[in-house]
N, C-alpha and C positions, 0 to 999 in steps of 0.2 A: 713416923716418917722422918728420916734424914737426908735434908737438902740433898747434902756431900755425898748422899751415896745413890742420887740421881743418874749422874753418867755412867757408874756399872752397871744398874737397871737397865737404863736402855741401849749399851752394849750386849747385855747376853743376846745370844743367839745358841739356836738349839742345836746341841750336837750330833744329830744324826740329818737336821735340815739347816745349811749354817747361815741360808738367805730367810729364814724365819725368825723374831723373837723371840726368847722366854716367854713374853709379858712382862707387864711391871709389875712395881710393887704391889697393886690391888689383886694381883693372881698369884701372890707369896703369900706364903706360909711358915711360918718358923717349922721345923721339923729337928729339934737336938738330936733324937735318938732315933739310930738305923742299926738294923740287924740284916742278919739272914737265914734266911730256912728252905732248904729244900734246894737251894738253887737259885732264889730270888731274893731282892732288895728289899727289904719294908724301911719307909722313914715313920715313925709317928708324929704328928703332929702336937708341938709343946708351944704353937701361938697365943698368950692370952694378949694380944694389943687389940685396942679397940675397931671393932671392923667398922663402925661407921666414919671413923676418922680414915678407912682407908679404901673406903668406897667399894668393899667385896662382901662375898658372903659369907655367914657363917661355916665355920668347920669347927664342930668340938675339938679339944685338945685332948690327946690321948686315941684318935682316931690313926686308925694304921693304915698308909697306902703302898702299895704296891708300887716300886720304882723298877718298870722294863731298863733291860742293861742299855737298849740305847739312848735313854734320856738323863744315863749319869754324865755329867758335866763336868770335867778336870783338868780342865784347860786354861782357866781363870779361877785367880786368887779372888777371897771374897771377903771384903774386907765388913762384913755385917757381927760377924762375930757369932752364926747360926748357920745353921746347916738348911736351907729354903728349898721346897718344894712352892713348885709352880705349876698349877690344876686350873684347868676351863670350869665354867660353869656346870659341867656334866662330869667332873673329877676324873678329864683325862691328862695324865700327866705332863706339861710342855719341859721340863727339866729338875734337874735334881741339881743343886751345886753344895756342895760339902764345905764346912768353916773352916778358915785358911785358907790353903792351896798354896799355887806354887807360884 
């Protein structure tokens, strides 16, 4: 958890609902590596940070999800250094934000 990177957290908002959240940090995930097959977005998840320090649940790393085109977010730089996927308790995607940006 970085303090500094508090107010981007709770600035995302989801880009296809822009009066909704991401979530925070506790529903991120690091995801480095995205692909595509078929037509569709996978991020894999490459999070090893402690989940009890960040009050979520487990996700192996190396698990692959599914990112719908409307939850890619590329509207905000991100200054995390990680490309973060952000998943409900029932692994429904609330946003994708990609390392950098603009």
């Amino acid at each position: 958890m970085d303090p500094n990177n508090d107010a981007w957290y709770a600035g995302l908002m989801q880009p296809d609902n822009p009066s909704m959240s991401c979530c925070g940090e506790a529903d991120s995930y690091w995801a480095d590596e995205i692909h595509f097959r078929d037509g569709k977005t996978y991020a894999v998840i490459t999070d090893d940070r402690d989940d009890a320090k960040l009050h979520r649940r487990h996700v192996d790393s190396g698990t692959e999800v599914e990112i719908p085109s409307n939850k890619l977010k590329w509207d905000r730089s991100n200054p995390t250094g990680h490309g973060i996927v952000f998943l409900s308790s029932s692994d429904f995607v609330f946003c994708y934000v990609q390392p950098g940006g603009v």
